[in-house]
py3Dmol code that shows the C-alpha trace and the ligand (Angstrom):
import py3Dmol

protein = """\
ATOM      1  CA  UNK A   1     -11.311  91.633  23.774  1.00  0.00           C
ATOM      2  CA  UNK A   2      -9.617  93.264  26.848  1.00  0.00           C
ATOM      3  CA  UNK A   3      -6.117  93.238  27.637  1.00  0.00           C
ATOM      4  CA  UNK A   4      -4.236  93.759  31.217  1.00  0.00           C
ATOM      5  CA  UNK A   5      -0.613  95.437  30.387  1.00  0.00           C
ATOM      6  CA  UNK A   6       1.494  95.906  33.023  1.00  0.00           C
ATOM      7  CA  UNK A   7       5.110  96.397  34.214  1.00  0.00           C
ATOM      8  CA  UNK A   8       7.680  97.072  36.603  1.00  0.00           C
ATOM      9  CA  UNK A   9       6.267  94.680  38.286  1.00  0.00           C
ATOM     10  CA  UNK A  10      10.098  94.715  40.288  1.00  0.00           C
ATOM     11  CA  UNK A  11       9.748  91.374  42.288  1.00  0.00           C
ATOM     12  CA  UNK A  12       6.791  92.767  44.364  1.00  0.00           C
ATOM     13  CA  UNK A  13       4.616  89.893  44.585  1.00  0.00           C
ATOM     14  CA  UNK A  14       1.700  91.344  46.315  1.00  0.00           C
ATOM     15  CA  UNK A  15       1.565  94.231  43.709  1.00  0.00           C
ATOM     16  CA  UNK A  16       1.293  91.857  40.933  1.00  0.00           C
ATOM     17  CA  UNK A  17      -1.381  89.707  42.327  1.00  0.00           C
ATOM     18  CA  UNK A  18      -3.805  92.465  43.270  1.00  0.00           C
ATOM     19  CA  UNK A  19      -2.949  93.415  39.607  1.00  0.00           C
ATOM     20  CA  UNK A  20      -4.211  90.321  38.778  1.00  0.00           C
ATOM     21  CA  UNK A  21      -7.246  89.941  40.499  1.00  0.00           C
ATOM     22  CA  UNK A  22      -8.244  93.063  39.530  1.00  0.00           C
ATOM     23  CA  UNK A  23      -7.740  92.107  35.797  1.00  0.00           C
ATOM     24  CA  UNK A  24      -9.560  89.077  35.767  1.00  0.00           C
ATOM     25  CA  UNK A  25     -12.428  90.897  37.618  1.00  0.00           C
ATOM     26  CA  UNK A  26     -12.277  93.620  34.845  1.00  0.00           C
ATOM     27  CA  UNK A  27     -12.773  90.392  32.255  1.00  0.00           C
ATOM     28  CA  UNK A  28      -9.317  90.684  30.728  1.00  0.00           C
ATOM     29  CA  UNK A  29      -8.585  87.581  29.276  1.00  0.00           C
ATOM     30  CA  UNK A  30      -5.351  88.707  27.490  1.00  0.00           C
ATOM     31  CA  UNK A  31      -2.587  89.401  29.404  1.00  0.00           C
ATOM     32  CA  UNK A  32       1.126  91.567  28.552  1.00  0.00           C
ATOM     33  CA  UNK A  33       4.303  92.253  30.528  1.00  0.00           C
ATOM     34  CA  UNK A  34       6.275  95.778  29.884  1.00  0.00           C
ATOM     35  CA  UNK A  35       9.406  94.015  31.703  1.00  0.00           C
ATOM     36  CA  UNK A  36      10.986  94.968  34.820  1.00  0.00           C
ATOM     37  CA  UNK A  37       9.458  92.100  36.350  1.00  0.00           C
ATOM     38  CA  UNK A  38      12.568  91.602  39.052  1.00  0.00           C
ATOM     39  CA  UNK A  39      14.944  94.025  40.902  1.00  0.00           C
ATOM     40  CA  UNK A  40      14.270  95.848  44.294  1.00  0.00           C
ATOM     41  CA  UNK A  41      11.529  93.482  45.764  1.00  0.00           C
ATOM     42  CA  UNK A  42      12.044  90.248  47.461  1.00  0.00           C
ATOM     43  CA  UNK A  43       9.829  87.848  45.141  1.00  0.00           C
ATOM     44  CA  UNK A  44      11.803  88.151  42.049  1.00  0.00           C
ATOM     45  CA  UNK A  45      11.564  84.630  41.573  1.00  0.00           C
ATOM     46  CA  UNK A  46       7.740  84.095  42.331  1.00  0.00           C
ATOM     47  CA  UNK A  47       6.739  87.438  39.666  1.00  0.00           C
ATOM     48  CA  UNK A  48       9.531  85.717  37.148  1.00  0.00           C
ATOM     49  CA  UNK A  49       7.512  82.211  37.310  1.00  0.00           C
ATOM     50  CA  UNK A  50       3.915  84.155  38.021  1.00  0.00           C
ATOM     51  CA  UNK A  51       4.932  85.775  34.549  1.00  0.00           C
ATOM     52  CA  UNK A  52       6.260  83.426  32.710  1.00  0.00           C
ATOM     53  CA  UNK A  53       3.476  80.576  33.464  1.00  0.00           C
ATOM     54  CA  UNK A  54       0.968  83.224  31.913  1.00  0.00           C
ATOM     55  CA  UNK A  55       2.412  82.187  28.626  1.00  0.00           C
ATOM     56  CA  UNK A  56       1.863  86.399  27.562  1.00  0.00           C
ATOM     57  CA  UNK A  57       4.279  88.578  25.624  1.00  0.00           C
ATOM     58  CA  UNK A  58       6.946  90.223  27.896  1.00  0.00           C
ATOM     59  CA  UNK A  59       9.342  92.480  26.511  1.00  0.00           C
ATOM     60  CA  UNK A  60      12.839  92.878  28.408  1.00  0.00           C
ATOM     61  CA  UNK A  61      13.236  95.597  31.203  1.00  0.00           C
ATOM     62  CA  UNK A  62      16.727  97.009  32.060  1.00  0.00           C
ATOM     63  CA  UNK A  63      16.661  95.349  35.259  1.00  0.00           C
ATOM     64  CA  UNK A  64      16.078  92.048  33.730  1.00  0.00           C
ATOM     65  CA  UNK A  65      18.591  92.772  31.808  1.00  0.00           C
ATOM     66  CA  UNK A  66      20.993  93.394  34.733  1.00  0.00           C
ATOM     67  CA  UNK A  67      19.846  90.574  36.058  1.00  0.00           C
ATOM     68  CA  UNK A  68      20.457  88.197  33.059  1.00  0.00           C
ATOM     69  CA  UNK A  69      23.983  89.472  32.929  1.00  0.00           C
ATOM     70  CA  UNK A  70      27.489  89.942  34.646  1.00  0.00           C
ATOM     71  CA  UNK A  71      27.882  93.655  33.942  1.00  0.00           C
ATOM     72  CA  UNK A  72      26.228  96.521  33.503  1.00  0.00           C
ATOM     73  CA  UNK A  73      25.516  97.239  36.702  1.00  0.00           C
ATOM     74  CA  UNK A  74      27.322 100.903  36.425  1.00  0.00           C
ATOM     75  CA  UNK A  75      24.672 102.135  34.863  1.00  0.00           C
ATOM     76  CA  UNK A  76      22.226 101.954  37.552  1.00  0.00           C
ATOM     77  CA  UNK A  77      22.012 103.705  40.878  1.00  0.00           C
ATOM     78  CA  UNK A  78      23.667 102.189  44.106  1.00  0.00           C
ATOM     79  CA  UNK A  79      20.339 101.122  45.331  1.00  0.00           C
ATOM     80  CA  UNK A  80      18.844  99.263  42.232  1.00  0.00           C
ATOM     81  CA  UNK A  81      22.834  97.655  41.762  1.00  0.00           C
ATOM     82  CA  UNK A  82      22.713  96.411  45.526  1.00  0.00           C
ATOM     83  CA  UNK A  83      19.092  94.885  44.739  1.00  0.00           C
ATOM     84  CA  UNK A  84      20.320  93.813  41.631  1.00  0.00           C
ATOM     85  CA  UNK A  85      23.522  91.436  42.949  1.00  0.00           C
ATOM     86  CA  UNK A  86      20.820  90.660  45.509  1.00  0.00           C
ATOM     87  CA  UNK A  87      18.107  89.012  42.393  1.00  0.00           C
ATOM     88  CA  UNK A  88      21.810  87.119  40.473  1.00  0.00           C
ATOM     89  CA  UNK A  89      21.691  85.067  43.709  1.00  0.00           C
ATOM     90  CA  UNK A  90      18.148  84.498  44.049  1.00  0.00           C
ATOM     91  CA  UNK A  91      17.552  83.735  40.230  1.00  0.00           C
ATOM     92  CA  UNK A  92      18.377  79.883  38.638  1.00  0.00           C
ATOM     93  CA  UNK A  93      20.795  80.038  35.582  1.00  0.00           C
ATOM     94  CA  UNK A  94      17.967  78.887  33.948  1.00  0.00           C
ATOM     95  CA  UNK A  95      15.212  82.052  35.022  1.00  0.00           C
ATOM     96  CA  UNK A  96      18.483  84.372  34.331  1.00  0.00           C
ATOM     97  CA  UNK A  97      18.123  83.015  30.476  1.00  0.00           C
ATOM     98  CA  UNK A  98      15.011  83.308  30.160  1.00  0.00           C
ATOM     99  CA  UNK A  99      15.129  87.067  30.800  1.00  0.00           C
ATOM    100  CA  UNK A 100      18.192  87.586  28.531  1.00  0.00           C
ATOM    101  CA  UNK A 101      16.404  85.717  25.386  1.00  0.00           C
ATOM    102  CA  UNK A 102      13.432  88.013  25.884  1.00  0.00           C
ATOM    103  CA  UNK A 103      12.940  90.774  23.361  1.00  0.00           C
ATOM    104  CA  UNK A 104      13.334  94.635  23.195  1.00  0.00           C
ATOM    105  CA  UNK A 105      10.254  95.444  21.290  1.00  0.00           C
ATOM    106  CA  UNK A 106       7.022  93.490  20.367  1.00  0.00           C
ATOM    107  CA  UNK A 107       3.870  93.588  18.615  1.00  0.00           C
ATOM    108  CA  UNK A 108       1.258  92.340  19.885  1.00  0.00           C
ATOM    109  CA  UNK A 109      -2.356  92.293  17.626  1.00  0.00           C
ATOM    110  CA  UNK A 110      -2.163  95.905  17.083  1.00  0.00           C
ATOM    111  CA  UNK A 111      -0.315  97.466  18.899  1.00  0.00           C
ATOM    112  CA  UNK A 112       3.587  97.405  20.091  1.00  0.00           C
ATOM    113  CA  UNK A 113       5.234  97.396  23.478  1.00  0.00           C
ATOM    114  CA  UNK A 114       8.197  98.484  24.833  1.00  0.00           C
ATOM    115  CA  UNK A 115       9.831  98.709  28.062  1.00  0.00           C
ATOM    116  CA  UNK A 116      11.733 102.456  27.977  1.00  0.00           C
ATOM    117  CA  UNK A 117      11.614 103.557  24.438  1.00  0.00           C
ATOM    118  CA  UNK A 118      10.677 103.203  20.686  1.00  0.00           C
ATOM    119  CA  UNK A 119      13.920 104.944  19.314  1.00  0.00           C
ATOM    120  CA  UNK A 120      16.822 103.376  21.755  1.00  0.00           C
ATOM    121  CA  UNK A 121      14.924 100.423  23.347  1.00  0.00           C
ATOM    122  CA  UNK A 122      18.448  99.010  24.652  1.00  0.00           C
ATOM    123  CA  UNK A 123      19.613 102.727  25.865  1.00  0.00           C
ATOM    124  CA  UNK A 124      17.041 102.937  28.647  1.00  0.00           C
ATOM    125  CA  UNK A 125      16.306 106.599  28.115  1.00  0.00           C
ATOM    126  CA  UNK A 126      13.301 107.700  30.046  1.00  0.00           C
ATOM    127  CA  UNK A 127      10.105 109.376  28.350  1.00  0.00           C
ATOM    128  CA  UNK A 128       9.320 112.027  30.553  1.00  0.00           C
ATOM    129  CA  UNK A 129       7.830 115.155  28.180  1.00  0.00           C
ATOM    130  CA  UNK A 130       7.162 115.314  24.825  1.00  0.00           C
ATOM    131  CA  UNK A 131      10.133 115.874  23.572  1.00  0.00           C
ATOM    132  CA  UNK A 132      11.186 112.145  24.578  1.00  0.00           C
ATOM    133  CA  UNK A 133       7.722 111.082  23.750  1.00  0.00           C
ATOM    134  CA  UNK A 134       8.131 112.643  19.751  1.00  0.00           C
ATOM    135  CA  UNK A 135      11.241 110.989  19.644  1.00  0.00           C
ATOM    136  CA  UNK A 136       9.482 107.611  20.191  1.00  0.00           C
ATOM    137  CA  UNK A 137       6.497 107.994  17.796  1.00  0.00           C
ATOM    138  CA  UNK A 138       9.142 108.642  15.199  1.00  0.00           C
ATOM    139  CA  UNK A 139       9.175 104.669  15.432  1.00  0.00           C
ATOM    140  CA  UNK A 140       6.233 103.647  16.296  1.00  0.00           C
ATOM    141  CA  UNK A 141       4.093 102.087  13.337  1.00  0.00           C
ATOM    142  CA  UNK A 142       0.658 100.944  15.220  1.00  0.00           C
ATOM    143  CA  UNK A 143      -1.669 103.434  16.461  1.00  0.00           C
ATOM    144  CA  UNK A 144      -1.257 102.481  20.147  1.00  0.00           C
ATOM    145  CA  UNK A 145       2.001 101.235  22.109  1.00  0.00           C
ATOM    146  CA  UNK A 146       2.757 100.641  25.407  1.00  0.00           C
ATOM    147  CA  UNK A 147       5.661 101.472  27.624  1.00  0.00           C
ATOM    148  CA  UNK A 148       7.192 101.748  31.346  1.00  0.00           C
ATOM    149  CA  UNK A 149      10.455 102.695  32.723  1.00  0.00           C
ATOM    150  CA  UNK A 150       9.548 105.842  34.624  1.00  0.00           C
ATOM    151  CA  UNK A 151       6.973 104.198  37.067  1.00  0.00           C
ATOM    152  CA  UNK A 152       4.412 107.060  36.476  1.00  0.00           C
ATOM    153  CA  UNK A 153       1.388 106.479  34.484  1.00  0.00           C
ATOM    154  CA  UNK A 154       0.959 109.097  31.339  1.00  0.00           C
ATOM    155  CA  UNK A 155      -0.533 109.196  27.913  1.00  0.00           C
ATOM    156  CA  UNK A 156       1.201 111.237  24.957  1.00  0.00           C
ATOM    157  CA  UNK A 157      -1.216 111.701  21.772  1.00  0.00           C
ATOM    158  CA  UNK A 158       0.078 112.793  18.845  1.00  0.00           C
ATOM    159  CA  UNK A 159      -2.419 114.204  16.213  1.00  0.00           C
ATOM    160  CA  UNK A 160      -0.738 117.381  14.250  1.00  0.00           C
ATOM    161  CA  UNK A 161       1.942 118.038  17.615  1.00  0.00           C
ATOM    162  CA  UNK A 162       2.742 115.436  20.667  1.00  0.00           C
ATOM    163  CA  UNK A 163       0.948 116.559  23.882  1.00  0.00           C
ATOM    164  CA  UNK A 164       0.338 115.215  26.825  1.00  0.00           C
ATOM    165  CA  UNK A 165      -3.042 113.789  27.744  1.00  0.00           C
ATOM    166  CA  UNK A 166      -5.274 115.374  30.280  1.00  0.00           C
ATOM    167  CA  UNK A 167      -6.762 112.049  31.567  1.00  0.00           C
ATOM    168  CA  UNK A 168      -5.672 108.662  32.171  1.00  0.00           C
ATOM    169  CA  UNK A 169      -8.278 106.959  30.832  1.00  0.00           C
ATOM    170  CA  UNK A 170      -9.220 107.851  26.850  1.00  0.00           C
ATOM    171  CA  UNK A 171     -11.396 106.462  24.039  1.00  0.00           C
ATOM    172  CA  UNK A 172      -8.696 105.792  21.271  1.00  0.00           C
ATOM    173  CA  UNK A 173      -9.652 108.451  18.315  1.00  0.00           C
ATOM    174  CA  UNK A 174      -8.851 107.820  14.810  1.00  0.00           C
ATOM    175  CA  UNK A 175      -6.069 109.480  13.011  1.00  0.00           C
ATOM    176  CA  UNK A 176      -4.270 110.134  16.723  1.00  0.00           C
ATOM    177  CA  UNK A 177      -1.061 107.655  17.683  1.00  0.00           C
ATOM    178  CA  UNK A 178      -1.271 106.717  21.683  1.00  0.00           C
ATOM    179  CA  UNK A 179       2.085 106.412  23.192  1.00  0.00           C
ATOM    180  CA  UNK A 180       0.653 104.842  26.983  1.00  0.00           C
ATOM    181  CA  UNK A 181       3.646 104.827  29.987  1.00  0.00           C
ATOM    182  CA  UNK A 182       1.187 101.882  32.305  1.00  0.00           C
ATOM    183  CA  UNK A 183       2.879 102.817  35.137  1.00  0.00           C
ATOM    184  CA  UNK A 184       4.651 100.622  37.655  1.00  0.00           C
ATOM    185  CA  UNK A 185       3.057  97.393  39.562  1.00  0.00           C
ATOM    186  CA  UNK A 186       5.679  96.985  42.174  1.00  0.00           C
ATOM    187  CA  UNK A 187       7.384 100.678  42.423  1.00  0.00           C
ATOM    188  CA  UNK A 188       4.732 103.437  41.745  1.00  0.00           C
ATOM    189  CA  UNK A 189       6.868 106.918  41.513  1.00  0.00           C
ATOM    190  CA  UNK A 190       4.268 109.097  41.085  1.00  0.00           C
ATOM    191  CA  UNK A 191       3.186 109.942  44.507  1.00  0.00           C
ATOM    192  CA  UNK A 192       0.758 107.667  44.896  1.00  0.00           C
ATOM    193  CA  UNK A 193       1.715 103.781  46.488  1.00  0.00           C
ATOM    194  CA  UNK A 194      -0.987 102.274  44.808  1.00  0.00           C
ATOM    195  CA  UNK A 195      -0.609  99.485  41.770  1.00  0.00           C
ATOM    196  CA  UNK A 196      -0.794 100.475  38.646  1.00  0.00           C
ATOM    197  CA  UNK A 197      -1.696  98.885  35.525  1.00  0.00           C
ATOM    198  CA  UNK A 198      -3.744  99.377  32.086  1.00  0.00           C
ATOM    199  CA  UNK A 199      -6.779  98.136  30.210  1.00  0.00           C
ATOM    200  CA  UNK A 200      -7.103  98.303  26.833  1.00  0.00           C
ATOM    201  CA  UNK A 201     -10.456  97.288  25.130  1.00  0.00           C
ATOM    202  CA  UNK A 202      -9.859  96.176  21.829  1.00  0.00           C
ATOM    203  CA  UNK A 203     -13.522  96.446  21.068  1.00  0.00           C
ATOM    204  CA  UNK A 204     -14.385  99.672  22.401  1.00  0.00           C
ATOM    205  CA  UNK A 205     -10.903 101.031  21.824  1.00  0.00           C
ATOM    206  CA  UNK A 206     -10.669 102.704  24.814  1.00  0.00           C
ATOM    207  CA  UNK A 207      -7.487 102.831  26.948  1.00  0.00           C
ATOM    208  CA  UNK A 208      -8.052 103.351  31.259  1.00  0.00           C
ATOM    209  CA  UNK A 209      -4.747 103.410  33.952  1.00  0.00           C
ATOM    210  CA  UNK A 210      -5.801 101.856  36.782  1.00  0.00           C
ATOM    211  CA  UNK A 211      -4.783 101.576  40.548  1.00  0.00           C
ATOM    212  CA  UNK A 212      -5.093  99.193  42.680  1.00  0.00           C
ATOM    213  CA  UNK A 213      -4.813  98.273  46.858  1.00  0.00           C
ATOM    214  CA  UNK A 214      -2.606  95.991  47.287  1.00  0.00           C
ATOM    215  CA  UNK A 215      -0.970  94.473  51.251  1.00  0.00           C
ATOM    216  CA  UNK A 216       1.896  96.738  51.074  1.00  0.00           C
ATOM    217  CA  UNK A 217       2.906  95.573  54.875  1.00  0.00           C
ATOM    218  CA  UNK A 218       3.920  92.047  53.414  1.00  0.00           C
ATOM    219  CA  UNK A 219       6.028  93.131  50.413  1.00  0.00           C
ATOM    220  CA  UNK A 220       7.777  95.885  52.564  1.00  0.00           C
ATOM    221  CA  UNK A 221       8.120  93.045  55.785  1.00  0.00           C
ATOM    222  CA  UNK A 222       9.699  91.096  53.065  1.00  0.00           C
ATOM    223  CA  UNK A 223      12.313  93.539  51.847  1.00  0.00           C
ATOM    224  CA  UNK A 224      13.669  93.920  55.318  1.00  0.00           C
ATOM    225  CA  UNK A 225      13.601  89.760  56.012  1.00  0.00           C
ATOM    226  CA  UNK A 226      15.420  89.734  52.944  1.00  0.00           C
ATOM    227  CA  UNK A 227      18.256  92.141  54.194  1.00  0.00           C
ATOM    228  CA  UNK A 228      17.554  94.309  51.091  1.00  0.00           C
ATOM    229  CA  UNK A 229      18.230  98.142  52.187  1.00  0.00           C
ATOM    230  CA  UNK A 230      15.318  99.393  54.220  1.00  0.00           C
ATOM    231  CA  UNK A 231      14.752 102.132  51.759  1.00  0.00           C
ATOM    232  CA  UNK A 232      13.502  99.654  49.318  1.00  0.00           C
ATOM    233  CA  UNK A 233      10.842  99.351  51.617  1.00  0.00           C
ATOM    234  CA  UNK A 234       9.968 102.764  53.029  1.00  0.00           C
ATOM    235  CA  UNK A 235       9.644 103.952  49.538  1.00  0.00           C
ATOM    236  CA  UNK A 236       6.951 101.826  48.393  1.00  0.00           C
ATOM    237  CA  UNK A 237       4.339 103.552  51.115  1.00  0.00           C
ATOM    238  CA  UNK A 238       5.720 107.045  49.584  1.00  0.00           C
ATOM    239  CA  UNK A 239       5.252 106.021  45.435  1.00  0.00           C
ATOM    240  CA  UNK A 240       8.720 107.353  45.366  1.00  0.00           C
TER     241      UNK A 240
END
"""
ligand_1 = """\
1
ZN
Zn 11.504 99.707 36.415
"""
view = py3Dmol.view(width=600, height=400)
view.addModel(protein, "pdb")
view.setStyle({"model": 0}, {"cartoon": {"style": "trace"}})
view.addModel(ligand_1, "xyz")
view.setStyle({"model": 1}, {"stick": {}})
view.zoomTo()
view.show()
């Protein structure tokens, strides 16, 4: 049994259907969403119905958060609050509900996702080193959970001490918990523009990141049609 588990997905519609493809290629026929799935891009609505007609667990991102509500907004940089106000008015009531009633935290077989992190799910602290990443696996009761929020792909392990993983792509050993950050679909911030996404084989239990082409000239075309700061765009060929 294979699952695709991906996030930050950020209203890029291109992204997510490379992502997609790629999955279904790969023979995943189980499907998760780390949240973020609007804010910044120009296709909030399409990735909101893309998602939710998948029928898969989604767990609630702080932009769909921001987007479900009237405040918050101060929390967020000028950028993502501009895009933000940008989604309200794009989104139905309706869509804006459905990202409100979704949860913080879920299982899912065995293992648990999360959008930002196990300790403060609703804070939207980052996991960055593993300091943060201890913090988390304080609260995390499966052997293997999933995450987002920074847009860069990383794997913590904790056997005896938390460390970072060398690789992106690991067989899943027992008596070590796997704290996985899948990286972003729609925003990569690592450097590198590509897609990214995870695999996790339930049967071989084995855990890859994986990146993925995707036509970057539509969704940044888009962003500018939209009248969404230019930025929005130009970072997306950066992974910034
Ligand atoms: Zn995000």
């Amino acid at each position: 049994m294979k699952f695709a588990i991906f996030g930050d997905i950020h209203g890029n519609l291109e992204g997510l259907q490379a992502v997609l493809r790629h999955a279904q290629d790969q023979g995943c026929g189980n499907y998760v969403c780390l949240g973020d799935i609007v804010g910044y891009g120009a296709n909030p609505v399409e990735c909101l119905e893309t998602v939710r007609a998948m029928g898969c667990p989604v767990v609630r991102g702080n932009h769909d958060e921001g987007a479900a509500n009237e405040s918050m907004l101060e929390d967020l940089n000028p950028l993502a609050q501009c895009a933000l106000l940008w989604t309200r008015e794009q989104l139905t009531r309706e869509q804006r509900q459905w990202l409100a009633d979704l949860k913080l935290v879920r299982q899912v077989r065995d293992f648990t996702i999360v959008h930002a992190t196990l300790d403060s799910p609703g804070a939207w602290a980052y996991v960055t080193n593993r300091f943060d990443a201890m913090a988390s696996f304080s609260y995390q009761f499966t052997q293997l959970c999933f995450y987002g929020h920074t847009h860069a792909p990383r794997i913590f392990e904790k056997e005896d001490a938390v460390r970072g993983a060398r690789s992106l792509e690991t067989p899943l050993q027992k008596g070590v918990k796997y704290f996985v950050n899948v990286g972003s679909v729609g925003q990569p911030r690592d450097g590198d523009w590509r897609a990214s996404y995870a695999i996790y084989d339930a049967d071989k239990q084995h855990v890859a990141i994986h990146r993925i082409d995707y036509d970057i000239e539509t969704a940044q075309r888009k962003i500018i049609d939209a009248g969404l700061p230019p930025l929005l765009a130009e970072r997306l060929a950066l992974g910034r």
